[in-house]
C-alpha angles and dihedrals in degrees: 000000000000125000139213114240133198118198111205127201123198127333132052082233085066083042102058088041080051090055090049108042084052092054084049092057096038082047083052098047083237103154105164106053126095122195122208105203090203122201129215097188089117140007080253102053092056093053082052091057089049101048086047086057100047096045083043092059093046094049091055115018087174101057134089122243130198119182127211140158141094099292087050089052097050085047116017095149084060098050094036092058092060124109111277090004099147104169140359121215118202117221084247093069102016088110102045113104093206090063099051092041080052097039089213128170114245113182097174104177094160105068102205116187101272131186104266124268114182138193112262129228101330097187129190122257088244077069084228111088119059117207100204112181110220097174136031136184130030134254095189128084102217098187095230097043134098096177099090089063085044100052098021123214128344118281123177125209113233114266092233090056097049083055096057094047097053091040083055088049090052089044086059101052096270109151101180129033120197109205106218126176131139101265095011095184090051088068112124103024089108100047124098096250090040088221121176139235098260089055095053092052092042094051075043090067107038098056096035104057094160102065115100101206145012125191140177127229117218111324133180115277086202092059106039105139127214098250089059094050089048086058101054078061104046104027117087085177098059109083129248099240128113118182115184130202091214101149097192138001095226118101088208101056087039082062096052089038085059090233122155109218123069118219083254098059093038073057095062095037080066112047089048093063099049090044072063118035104028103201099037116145113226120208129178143185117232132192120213125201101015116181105287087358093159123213087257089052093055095046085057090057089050096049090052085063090065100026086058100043091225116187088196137042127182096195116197137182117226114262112196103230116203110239098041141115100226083051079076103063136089102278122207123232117287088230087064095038090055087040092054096042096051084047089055094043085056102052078045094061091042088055090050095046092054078042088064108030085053086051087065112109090019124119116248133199100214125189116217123235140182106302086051093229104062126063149138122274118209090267092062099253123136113234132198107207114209092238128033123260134189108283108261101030115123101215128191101244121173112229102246106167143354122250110199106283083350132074125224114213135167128237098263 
């Protein structure tokens, strides 16, 4: 029998609504459409969308295909225009049944403030980790940034309906949930009782004892709120684990990026969390080549990896986006952009590398996945065990060796 099958492009965010626009069409009996969930994040990104769709077309010249996804709604007439293209949904609409059981074409170009509709339980394919969205669209203008047009503003899901769902996703088996959303620290800010993030994970885990493990997917180092950082603190269940969405390490280009944090304050945010939570890994994204970036700005950005002892970098090279502000200024050439962002990617892999090497010796909670001998510990690191454990256990493993970009460890 023939399957649905939903193709997803860039963040976890594109992969929960996946999850849930493929349980709408098996809800449906629709075995013929694929789906192609585009991204827009990068020029790149978008030439990825299109080359999914054509190889797509050619694999299966009888199927259906609906595209979706934030680089379709910036520009439907382009990816509608496509071979074998039949429909295109806008994000607007992507998670509403009626649309796929219609097969409708939503364009959706004006992104009006709409009720929330979030993916549902988007789950690993291990089966033992939920990504459940909490929050969607976006309220800032990041210079160099498209996805607030194509997400539109910020909407937060009520706090009594992201218990349920990861209560549902515990109920199911589901040992970690990864909370995703756009701009995951502004949830909250549109709800009555303007609560904060920290206050969400903190009423998480308090009505849903059973769950082993919360964490939270790339946040805002300018809006983290004092609960959260209290529960780093107090919280053994949410997960030690901070990803920032930091973009450079130069005061100068933040500025012109429209950020809201400075490298000095990223720099406290740091060292708090670690004052409480000893142990935390620390990732960032970084932005190389960003229009009139100087050599002394990137070193800057360089120098961030170290100074911040990340154990994770997502390095990317700046993508000038149309429509934005950062589009406008003086660009540098692309030879210099590549150049800086391999050499980033490369001070990102050394950093990982330390990361790991400091990890041996250390204990690791490690939750098993499908092989039965890999699996993820709380810091976000995989783990290969030296024997094999029922999938979903978290079992208390010490960190023998490194394995390239992977730790071994032994069941303790």
């Amino acid at each position: 029998m023939t399957l649905p099958r939903v193709v997803s492009l860039g963040c976890r965010l594109n992969a929960a609504e996946a999850a849930t626009i493929e349980a709408i069409l098996r809800e449906a009996g629709d075995e013929s459409t694929l789906v192609v969930n585009t991204c827009a994040v990068t020029r790149e990104a978008e030439r990825d969308s299109m080359a999914t769709i054509r190889r797509l077309h050619r694999e299966n010249p009888g199927r259906r295909i609906v595209v979706t996804g934030c680089a379709a709604q910036l520009d439907p007439s382009r990816f509608a225009s496509l071979d074998g293209v039949d429909a295109v949904v806008g994000n607007r609409d992507k998670l509403s049944a009626d649309v796929w059981q219609v097969g409708a074409a939503r364009f959706g170009d004006v992104m009006e403030p709409q009720p929330f509709v979030p993916a549902d339980i988007g789950l690993s394919e291990s089966r033992t980790r939920a990504f459940i969205e909490i929050q969607q669209g976006c309220d800032h203008r990041c210079t160099f940034c498209v996805i607030p047009f194509a997400r539109g503003p910020s909407r937060s899901l009520r706090p009594e309906d992201a218990v349920a769902r990861v209560r549902r996703a515990v109920e199911a088996g589901r040992r970690e949930v990864v909370l995703t959303g756009v701009d995951l620290t502004s949830w909250g800010g549109d709800l009555p009782d303007r609560a904060c993030l920290g206050d969400l994970c903190a009423r998480i885990l308090a009505e849903v004892p059973t769950l082993a493990r919360l964490r939270l997917s790339s946040i805002d180092p300018a809006a983290i709120d004092e609960r959260l950082f209290a529960l780093f603190a107090e919280e053994p269940r949410l997960a030690p684990f901070l990803h920032l969405s930091i973009q450079s390490g130069d005061d100068l280009i933040l500025k012109r990026m429209r950020r809201r944090h400075s490298r000095r304050q990223v720099l406290e945010v740091v060292a708090r969390v670690r004052d409480a939570r000893p142990g935390i890994a620390v990732a960032a994204d970084l932005i190389a080549g960003f229009p009139t970036e100087s050599d002394a700005a990137f070193g800057n950005t360089l120098a961030l990896v170290s100074d911040m002892g990340l154990a994770s970098v997502h390095a990317f090279a700046y993508s000038s986006r149309p429509g934005t502000a950062a589009a406008r200024m003086p660009p540098l050439p692309a030879g210099v952009v590549q150049a800086r962002a391999a050499h980033l990617r490369a001070a990102g892999e050394a950093a990982r590398a330390r990361y790991l090497d400091g990890r041996i010796g250390d204990m690791a909670e490690v939750l098993v996945e499908k092989s039965g001998a890999d699996g993820l510990d709380a810091q976000g690191t995989r783990v290969r065990l030296a024997a094999s454990h029922m999938r979903g256990a978290i079992v208390s493993a010490r960190v023998t060796a490194r394995d390239g970009m992977h730790l071994l460890a032994e069941a303790a």
